[in-house]
VEXKOLLO-272936 format. One record per residue (C-alpha): residue number from 1; residue in three letters; y, z, x. Coordinates in steps of 0.25 Angstrom, whole numbers. Example, Ala and Ser with C-alpha at 12.3 -4.5 7.8 and 13.67 -1.06 7.14 Angstrom:
residues 2
+-----+------+-------+-------+-------+
: pos : code :     v :     w :     u :
+-----+------+-------+-------+-------+
:   1 :  ALA :   -18 :    31 :    49 :
:   2 :  SER :    -4 :    29 :    55 :
+-----+------+-------+-------+-------+
end
This chain:
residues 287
+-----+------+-------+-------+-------+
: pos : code :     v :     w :     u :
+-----+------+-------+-------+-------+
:   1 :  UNK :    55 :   -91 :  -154 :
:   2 :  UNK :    63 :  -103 :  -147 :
:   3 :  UNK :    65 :   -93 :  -136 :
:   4 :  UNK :    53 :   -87 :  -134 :
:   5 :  UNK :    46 :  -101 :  -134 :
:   6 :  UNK :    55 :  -106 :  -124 :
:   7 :  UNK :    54 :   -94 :  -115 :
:   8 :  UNK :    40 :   -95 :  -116 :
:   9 :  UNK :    41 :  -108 :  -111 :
:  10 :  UNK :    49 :  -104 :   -99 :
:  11 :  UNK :    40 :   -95 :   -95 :
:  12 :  UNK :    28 :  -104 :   -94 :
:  13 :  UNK :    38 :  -113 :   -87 :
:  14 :  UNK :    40 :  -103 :   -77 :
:  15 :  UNK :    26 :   -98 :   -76 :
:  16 :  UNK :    21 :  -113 :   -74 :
:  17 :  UNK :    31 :  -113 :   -62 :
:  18 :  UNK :    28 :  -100 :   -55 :
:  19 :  UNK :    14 :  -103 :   -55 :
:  20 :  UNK :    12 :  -113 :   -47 :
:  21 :  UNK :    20 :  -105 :   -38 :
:  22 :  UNK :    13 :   -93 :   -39 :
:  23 :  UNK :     0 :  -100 :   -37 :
:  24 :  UNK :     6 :  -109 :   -23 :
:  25 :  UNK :    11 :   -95 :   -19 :
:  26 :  UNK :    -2 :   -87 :   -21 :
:  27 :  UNK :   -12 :   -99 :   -15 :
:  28 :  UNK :    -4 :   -99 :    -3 :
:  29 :  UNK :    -4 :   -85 :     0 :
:  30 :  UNK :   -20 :   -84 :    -2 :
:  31 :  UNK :   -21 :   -96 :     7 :
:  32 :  UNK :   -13 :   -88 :    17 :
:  33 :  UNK :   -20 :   -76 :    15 :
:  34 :  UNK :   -34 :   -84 :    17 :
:  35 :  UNK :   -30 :   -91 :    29 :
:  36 :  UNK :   -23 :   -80 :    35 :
:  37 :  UNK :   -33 :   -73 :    40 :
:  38 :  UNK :   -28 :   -70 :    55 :
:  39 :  UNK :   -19 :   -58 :    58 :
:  40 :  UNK :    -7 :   -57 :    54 :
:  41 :  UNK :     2 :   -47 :    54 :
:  42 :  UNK :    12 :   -37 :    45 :
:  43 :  UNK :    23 :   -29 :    50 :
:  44 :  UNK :    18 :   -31 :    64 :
:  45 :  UNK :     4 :   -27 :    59 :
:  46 :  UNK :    -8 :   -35 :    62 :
:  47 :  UNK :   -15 :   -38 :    49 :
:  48 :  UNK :   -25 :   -48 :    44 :
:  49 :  UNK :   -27 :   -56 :    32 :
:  50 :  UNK :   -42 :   -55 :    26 :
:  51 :  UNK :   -48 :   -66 :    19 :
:  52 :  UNK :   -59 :   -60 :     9 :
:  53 :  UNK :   -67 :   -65 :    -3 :
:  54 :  UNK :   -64 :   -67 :   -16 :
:  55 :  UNK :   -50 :   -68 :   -16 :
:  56 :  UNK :   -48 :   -57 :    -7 :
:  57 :  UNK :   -39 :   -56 :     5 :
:  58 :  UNK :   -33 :   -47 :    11 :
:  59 :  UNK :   -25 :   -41 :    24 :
:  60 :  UNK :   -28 :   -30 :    35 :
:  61 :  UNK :   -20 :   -22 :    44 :
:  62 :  UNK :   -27 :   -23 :    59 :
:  63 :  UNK :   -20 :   -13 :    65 :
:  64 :  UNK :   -29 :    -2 :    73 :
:  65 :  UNK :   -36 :     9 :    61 :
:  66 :  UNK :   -42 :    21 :    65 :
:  67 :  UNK :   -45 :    17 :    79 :
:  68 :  UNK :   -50 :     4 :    78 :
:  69 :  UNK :   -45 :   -10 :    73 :
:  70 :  UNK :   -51 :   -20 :    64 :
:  71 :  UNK :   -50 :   -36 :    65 :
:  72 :  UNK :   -47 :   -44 :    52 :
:  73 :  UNK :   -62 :   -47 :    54 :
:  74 :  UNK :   -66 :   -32 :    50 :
:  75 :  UNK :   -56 :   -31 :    39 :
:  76 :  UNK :   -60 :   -43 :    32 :
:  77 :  UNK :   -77 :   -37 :    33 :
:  78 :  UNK :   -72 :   -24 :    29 :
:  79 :  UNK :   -65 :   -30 :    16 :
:  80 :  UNK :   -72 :   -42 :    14 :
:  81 :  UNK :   -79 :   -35 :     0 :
:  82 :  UNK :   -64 :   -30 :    -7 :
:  83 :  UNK :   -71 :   -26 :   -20 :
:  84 :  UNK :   -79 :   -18 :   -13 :
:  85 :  UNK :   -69 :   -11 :    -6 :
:  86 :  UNK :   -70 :     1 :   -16 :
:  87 :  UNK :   -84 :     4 :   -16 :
:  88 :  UNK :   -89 :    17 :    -9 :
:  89 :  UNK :   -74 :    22 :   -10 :
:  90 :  UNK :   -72 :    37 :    -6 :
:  91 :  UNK :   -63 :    42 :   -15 :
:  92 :  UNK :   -52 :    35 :   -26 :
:  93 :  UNK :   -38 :    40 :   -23 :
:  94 :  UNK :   -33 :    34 :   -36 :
:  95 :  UNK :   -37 :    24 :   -45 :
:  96 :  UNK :   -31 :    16 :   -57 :
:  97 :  UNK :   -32 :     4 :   -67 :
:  98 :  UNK :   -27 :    -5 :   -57 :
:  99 :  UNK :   -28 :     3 :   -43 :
: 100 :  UNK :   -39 :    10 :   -35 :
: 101 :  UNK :   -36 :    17 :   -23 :
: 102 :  UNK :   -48 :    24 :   -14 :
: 103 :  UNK :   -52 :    30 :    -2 :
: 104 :  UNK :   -64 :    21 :     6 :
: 105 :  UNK :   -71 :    20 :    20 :
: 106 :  UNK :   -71 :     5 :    23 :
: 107 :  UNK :   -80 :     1 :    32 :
: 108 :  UNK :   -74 :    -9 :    43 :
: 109 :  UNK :   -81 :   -15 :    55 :
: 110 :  UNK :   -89 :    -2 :    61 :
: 111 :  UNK :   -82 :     8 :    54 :
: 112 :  UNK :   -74 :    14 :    41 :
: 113 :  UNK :   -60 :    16 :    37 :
: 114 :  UNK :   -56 :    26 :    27 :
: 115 :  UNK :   -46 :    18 :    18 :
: 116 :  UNK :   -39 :    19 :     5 :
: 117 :  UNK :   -41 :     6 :    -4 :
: 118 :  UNK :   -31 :     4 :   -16 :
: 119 :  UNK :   -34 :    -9 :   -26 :
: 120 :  UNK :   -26 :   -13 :   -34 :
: 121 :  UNK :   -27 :   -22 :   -48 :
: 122 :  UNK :   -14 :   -32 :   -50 :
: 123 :  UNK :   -12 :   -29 :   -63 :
: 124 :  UNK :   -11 :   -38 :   -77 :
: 125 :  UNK :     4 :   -42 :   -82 :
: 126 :  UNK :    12 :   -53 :   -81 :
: 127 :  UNK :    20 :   -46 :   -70 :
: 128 :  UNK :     9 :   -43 :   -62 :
: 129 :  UNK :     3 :   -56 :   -63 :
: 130 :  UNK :    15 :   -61 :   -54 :
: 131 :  UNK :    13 :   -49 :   -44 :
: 132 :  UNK :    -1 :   -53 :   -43 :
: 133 :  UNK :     4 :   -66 :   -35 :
: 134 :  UNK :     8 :   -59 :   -24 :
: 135 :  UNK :    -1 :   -54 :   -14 :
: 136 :  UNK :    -9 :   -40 :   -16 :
: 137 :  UNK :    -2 :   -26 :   -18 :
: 138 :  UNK :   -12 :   -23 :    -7 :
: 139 :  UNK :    -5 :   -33 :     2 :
: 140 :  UNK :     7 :   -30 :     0 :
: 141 :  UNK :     5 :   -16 :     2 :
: 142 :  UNK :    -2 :   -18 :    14 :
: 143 :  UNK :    10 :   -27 :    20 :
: 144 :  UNK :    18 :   -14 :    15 :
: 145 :  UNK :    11 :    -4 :    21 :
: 146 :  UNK :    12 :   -14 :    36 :
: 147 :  UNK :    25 :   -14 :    35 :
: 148 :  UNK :    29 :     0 :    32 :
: 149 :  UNK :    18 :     4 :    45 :
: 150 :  UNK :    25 :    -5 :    53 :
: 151 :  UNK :    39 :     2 :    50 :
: 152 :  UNK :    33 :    17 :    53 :
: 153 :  UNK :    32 :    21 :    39 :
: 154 :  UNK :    17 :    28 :    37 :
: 155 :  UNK :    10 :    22 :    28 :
: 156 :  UNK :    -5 :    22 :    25 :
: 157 :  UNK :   -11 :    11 :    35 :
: 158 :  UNK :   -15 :    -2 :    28 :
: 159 :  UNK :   -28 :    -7 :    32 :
: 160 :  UNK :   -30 :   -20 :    22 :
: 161 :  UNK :   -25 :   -25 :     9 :
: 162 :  UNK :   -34 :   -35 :     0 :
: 163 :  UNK :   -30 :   -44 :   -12 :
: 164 :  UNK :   -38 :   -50 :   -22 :
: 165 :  UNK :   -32 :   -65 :   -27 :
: 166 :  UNK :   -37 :   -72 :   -38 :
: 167 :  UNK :   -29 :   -85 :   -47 :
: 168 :  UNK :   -19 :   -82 :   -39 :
: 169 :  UNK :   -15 :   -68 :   -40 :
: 170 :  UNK :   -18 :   -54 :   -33 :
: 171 :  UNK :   -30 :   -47 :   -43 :
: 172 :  UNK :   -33 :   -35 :   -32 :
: 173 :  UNK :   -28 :   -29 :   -20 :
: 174 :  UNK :   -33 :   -18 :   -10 :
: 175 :  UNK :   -25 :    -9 :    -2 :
: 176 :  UNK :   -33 :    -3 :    10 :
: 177 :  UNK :   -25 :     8 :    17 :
: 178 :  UNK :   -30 :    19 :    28 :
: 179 :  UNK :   -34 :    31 :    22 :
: 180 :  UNK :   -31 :    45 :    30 :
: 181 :  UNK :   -41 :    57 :    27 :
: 182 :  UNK :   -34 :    69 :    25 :
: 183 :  UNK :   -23 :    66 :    19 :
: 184 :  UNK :   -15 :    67 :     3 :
: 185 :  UNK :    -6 :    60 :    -4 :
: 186 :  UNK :     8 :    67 :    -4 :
: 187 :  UNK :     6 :    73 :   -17 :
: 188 :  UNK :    -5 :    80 :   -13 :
: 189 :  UNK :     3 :    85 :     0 :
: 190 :  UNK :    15 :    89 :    -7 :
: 191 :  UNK :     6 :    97 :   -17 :
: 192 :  UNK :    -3 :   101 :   -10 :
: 193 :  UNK :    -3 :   114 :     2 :
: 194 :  UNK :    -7 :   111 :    15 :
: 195 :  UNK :   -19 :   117 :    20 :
: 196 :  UNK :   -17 :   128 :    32 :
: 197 :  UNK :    -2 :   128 :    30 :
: 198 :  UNK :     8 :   140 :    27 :
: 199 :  UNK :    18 :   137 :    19 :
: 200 :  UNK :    30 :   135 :    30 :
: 201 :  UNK :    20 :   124 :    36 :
: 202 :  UNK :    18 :   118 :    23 :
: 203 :  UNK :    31 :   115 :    20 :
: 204 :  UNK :    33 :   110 :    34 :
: 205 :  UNK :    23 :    99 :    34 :
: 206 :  UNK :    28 :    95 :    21 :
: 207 :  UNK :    42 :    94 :    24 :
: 208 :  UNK :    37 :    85 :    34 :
: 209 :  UNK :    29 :    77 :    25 :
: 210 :  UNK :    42 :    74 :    17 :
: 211 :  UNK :    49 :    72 :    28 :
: 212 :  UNK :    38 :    60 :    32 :
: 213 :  UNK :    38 :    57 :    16 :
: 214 :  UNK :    53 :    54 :    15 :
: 215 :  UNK :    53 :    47 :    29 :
: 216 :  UNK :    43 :    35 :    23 :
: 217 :  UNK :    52 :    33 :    10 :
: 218 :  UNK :    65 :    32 :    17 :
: 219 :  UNK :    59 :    23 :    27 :
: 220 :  UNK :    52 :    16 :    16 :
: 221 :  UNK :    67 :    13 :    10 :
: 222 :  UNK :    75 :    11 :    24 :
: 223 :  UNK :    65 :    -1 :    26 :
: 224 :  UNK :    70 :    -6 :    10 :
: 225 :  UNK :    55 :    -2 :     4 :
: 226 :  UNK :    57 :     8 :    -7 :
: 227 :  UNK :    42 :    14 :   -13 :
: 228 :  UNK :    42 :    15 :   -29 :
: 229 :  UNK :    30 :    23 :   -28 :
: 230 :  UNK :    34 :    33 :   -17 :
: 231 :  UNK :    26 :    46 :   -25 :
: 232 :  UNK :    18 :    56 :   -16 :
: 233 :  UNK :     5 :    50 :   -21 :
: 234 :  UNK :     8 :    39 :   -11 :
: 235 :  UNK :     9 :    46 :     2 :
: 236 :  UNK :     0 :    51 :    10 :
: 237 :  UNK :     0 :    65 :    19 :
: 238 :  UNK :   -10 :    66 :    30 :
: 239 :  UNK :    -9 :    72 :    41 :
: 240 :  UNK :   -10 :    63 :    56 :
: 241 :  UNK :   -18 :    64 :    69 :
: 242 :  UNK :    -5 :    76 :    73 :
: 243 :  UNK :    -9 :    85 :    61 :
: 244 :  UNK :     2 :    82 :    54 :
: 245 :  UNK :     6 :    76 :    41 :
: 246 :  UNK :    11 :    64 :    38 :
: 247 :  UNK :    14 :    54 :    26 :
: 248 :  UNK :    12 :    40 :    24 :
: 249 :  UNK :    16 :    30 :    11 :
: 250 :  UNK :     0 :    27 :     7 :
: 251 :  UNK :     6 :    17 :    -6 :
: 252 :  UNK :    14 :     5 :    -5 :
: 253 :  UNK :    13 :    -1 :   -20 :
: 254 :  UNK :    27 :     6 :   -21 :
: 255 :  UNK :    33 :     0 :    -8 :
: 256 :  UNK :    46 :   -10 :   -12 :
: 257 :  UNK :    57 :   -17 :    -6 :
: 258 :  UNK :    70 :   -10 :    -9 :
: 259 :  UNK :    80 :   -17 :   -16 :
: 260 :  UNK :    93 :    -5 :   -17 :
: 261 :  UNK :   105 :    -7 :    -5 :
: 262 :  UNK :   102 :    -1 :     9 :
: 263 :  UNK :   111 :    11 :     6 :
: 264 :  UNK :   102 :    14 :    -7 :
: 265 :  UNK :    91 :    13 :     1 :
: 266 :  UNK :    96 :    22 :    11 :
: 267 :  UNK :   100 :    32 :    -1 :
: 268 :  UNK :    87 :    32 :    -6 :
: 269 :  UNK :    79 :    36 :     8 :
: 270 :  UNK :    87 :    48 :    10 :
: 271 :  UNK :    84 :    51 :    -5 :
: 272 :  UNK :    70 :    50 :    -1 :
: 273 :  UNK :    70 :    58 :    10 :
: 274 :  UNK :    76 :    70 :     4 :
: 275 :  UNK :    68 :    69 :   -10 :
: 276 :  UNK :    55 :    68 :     0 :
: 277 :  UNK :    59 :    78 :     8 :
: 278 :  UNK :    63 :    87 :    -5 :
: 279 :  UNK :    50 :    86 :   -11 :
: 280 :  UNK :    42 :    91 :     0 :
: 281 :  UNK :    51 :   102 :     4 :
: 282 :  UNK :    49 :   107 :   -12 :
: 283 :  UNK :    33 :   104 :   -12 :
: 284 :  UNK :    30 :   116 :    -3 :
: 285 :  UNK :    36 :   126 :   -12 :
: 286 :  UNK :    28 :   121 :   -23 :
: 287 :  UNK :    15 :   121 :   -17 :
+-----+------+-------+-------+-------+
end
């Protein structure tokens, strides 16, 4: 009982200390990311911080999208209303107790973009309320996402990511990506059989998909990331302006710094490389 007591006491020591901390740490960085507002830039990527309402804010990518560019002034109109970011949705791709992800055309200056939203709720635990001191998962995935563009590794293009803070700690995030028409996940690639094709041109395009597949997972781990979550739900097949098919990472919640020796590392890309490659080569004979 003396113990328990004693460690009881510890910990609200502890907790007394770290949050003081944890609220200089969080005020600082809302401060930074209110007065932020000029461009900034990731991985040699021109971005924008967004300063919205009601503990929103946020980040955009500038960079040219279909054809045109937006300013920081037309991202911060176009999502200027976060909650209402999921009205008049087009379709839901998935959707969960803590997660929603859907397909929407979001109107921005005189146009709309065709765009996939993914919210995600921090969830309750003692664990997660330290996690929720840190920026958005919609930040950091955004950040990802720039980073892995900026190495060549295909990913789907990252157009903004919002945060909701309140009594110091991340409540809500949105992750707004591009959507490409025409396209699957790489399940329903694999599965699936490819309209107008014989059976020797069928396994051709998907020998080359695992080709593509494989590449984007050993690059992931060459540059010391690792994806804990690399299932075929989370790429996506479409096919580019050339006719042809190609795949790109769509989900970063997996994405993590590697922590095993380079040579493991290297170990574990060539394994998979040949599991990728394996796997596709067997998929047509199942069809």
């Amino acid at each position: 009982m003396c113990i328990l007591i004693s460690n009881l006491a510890l910990c609200i020591f502890i907790l007394d200390f770290l949050m003081p901390i944890a609220k200089n740490l969080s005020l600082a960085y809302n401060s930074f990311a209110m007065i932020s507002v000029g461009n900034t830039s990731d991985n040699n990527i021109k971005t924008a911080w967004l300063d919205l309402n009601n503990g929103w804010s946020g980040k955009a990518a500038l960079y040219r999208v279909r054809g045109k560019n937006f300013s920081q002034h037309d991202w911060n109109d176009c999502l200027s209303q976060p909650n209402s970011l999921f009205d008049e949705i087009e379709k839901i791709i998935k959707m969960g107790s803590r997660n929603l992800v859907a397909v929407k055309n979001l109107p921005i200056r005189d146009t709309s973009l065709q765009v996939v939203i993914k919210r995600q709720y921090v969830p309750a635990g003692f664990r997660q309320f330290f996690r929720s001191l840190r920026p958005g998962k919609a930040l950091r995935n955004f950040k990802t996402a720039l980073r892995l563009k900026s190495w060549g590794i295909e990913v789907a293009s990252p157009f903004a990511a919002l945060q909701h803070r309140r009594s110091l700690r991340t409540r809500q995030s949105i992750y707004i990506t591009e959507f490409l028409s025409n396209s699957s996940n790489l399940h329903a690639f694999a599965s699936g059989r490819l309209p107008s094709t014989g059976f020797t041109e069928q396994y051709e395009i998907k020998n080359q998909v695992s080709h593509q597949l494989a590449s984007v997972l050993a690059s992931l781990h060459n540059r010391g990331l690792w994806h804990r979550d690399s299932k075929a739900s989370n790429f996506v097949v479409y096919k580019d302006s050339h006719d042809k098919y190609k795949i790109l990472l769509a989900d970063m919640d997996g994405i993590k710094r590697y922590v095993l020796p380079s040579r493991s590392r290297r170990l574990r890309s060539k394994q998979n490389r040949l599991l990728a490659h394996l796997l596709c080569l067997l998929r047509p004979y199942r069809s």
